[in-house]
C-alpha positions in Angstrom: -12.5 15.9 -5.4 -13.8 12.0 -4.2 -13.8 11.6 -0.6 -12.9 7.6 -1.1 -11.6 6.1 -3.6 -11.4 2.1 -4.3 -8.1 0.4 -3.7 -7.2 -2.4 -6.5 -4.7 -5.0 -5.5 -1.7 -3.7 -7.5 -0.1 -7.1 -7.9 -3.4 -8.5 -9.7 -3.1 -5.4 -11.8 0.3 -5.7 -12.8 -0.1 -9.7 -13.4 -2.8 -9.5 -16.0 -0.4 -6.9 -18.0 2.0 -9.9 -17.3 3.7 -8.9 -14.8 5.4 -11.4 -12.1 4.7 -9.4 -8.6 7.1 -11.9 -6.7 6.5 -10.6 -3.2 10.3 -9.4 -1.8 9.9 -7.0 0.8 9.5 -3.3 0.3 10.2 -2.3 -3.0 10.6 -5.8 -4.9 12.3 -5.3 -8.3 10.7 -6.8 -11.2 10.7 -7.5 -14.9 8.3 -4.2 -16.7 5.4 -5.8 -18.8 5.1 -3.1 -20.5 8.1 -2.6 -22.8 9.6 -6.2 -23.1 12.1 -5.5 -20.2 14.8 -8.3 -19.6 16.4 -6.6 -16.6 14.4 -5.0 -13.2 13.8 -1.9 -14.0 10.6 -1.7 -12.3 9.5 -1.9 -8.6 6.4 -2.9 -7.3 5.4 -2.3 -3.4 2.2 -4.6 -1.8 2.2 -2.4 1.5 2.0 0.7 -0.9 -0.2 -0.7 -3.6 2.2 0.9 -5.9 3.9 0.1 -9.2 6.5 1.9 -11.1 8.8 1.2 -14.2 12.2 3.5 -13.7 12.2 3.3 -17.5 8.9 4.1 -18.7 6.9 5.8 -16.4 7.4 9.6 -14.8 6.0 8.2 -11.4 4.8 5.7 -9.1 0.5 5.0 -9.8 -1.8 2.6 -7.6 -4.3 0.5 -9.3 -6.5 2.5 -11.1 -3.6 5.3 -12.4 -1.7 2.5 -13.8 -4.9 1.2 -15.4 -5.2 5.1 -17.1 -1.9 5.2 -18.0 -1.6 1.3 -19.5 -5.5 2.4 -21.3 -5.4 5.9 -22.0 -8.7 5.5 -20.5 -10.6 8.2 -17.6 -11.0 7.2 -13.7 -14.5 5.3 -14.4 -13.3 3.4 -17.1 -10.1 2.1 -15.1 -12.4 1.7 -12.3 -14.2 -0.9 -14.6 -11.2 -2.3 -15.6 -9.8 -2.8 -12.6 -12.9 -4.4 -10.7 -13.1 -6.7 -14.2 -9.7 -8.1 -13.4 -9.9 -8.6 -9.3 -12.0 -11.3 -8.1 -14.9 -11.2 -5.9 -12.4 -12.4 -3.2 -10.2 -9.1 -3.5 -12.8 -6.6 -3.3 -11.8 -3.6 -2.8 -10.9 -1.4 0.1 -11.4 2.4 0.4 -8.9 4.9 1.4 -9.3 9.1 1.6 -8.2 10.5 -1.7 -4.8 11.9 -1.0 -4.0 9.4 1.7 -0.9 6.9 2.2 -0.7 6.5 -1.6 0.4 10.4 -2.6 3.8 9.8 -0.4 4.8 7.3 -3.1 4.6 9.8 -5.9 
């Protein structure tokens, strides 16, 4: 098991998708980029870094398991991914694997 693992701002994640992460507080309802929604069926929290379509997916994912899921693709891979979308100015963070995000699941 990693003892760190990156954290990828979920909003930049979820915008490139095509997303519109329109901060609201909490969990902010939002269109799902990822099967033509026209209503809010998913959420997306800032504090949490956590995304989740109430439609599509079976749970909540950070950064890098929404980049899996969205890919089909291993942890490295969406690693890659991830750090190919953020900018230089949104570097990463590191958290403990395990940590704030497995409350969210």
């Amino acid at each position: 098991m990693r003892d760190e693992s990156p954290i990828f701002p979920i909003a930049d994640i979820v915008e490139n998708y095509g997303g519109d992460p329109t901060y609201r507080g909490g969990w902010s309802p939002m269109a799902c980029p990822f099967h033509g929604d026209r209503n809010a069926s998913a959420s997306i929290h800032h504090g949490a870094q956590r995304f989740c379509c109430h439609v599509c997916m079976e749970r909540s994912e950070d950064a890098i398991g929404l980049v899996m899921w969205q890919e089909g693709c291993d942890y490295k891979a969406a690693v890659e991914i991830c750090e190919s979308i953020t900018t230089a100015d949104n570097a990463p963070a590191t958290k403990k694997a395990g940590g704030m995000s497995s409350m969210f699941d």
